[in-house]
N, C-alpha and C positions, 0 to 999 in steps of 0.2 A: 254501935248501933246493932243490934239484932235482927241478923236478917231470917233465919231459918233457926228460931229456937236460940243456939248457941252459936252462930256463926257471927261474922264481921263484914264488914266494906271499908277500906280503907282512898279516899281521895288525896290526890298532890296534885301537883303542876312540876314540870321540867322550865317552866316558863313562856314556853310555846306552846304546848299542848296541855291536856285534863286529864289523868287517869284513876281508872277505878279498877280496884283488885278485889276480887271477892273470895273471903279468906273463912276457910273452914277452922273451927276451932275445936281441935282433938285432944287427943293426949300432946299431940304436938301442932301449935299453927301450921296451916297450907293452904298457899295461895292455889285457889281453885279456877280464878277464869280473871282476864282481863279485857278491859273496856278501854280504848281510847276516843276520844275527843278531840279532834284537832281545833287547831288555833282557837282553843278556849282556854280559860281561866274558872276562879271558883269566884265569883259576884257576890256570896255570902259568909264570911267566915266565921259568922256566928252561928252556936249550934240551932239556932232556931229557924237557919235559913232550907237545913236539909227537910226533907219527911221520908217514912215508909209507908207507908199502907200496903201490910200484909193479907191474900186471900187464900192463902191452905199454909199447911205447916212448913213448908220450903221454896213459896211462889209469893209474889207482891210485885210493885210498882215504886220506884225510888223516884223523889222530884228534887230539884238542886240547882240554884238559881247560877246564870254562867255569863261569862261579859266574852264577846267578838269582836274586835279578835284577842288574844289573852291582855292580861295586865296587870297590874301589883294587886297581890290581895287586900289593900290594904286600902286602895280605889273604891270597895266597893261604903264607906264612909262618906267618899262624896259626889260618886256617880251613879246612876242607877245599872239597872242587870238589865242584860239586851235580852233576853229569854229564862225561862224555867226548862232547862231539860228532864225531860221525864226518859228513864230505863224501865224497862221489865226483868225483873232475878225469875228466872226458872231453876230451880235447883244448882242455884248458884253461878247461871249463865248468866250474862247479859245482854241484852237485845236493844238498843233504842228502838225505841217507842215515838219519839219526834219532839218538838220544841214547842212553847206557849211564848210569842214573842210580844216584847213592849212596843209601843206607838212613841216613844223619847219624843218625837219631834212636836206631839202637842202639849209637852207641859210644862206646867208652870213652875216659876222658881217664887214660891211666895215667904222665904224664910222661915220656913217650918211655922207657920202660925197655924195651916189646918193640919199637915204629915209632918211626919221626920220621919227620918232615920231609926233615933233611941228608941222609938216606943215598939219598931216591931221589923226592924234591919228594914232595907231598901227592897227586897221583895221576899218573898216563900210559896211554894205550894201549899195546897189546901184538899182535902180530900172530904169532904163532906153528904153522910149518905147515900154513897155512891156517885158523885158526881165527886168532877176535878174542876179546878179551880188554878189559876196562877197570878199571886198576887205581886204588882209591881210598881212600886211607887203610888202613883195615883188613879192607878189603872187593876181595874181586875176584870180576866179575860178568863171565861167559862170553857174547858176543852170537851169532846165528846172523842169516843174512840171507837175505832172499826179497821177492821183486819189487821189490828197488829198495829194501829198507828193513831196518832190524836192530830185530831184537828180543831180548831175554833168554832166556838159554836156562835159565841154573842161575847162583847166588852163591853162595859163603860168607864167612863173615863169622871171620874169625881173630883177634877182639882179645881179649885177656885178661878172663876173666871178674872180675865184683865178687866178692871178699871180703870178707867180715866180718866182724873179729877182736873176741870177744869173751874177757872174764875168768871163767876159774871157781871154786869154791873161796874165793872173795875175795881172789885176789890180783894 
């Protein structure tokens, strides 16, 4: 991914922690600065789960969906992501910026008849004419930002509600 023209980000896991190295791309790769993350994990290992949204030729905002405390990459297939962490690259720094987190406790498990998984991974950010967004499961939480930090602005919550089918009549 392109952070600054010709540069790079590269993510892992040691398995307890999340790191990010942001890696100059010259005549010779160099790592430029790094980010750690404790006790998180990567929630999306599909590429579709990272974003950038760049704002000048060597500045932007990274978003990257993360599970707390870490766990197998490979979880996020059947659990949803406890947050979107969002970074800021300054000329190849990084700064957290702060987390969009999920509500897990109010959703439903309807066996994918309204979401899944396949059609768009378990969450991503969103960056939408200026506004941020972090999409999770069945939840998409609106963020706003001020002094260097994001916060929640509004969620809703669109998973199908429980029914309860009951018999009347006796039969």
């Amino acid at each position: 991914m392109c952070i600054r023209f010709c540069d790079a980000v590269v993510i892992g896991t040691d398995g307890k922690d999340l790191y990010f190295s942001a890696v100059r791309l010259g005549e010779w790769p160099e790592v430029a600065d790094r980010y750690t993350r404790k006790a998180a994990s990567q929630a999306e290992l599909r590429s579709q789960g990272f974003f950038y949204k760049p704002d000048g030729p060597d500045s932007g905002t990274l978003g990257l969906p993360i599970s707390v405390p870490a766990r197998p990459g490979y979880q996020h297939l059947f659990d949803s992501s406890a947050a979107i962490l969002f970074l800021r690259n300054d000329a190849l720094h990084f700064e957290e910026v702060g987390e969009l987190a999920a509500h897990s406790d109010k959703a439903v498990n309807d066996a994918c008849r309204a979401s899944c998984v396949d059609w768009y991974g378990n969450s991503r950010p969103l960056f939408v004419r200026g506004r941020i967004f972090a999409l999770m499961g069945y939840e998409i939480v609106e963020g706003t930002t001020g002094q260097g930090r994001i916060g929640e602005l509004r969620r809703v919550n669109y998973s199908p509600e429980r029914i309860l089918l009951t018999r009347s009549g006796g039969q």
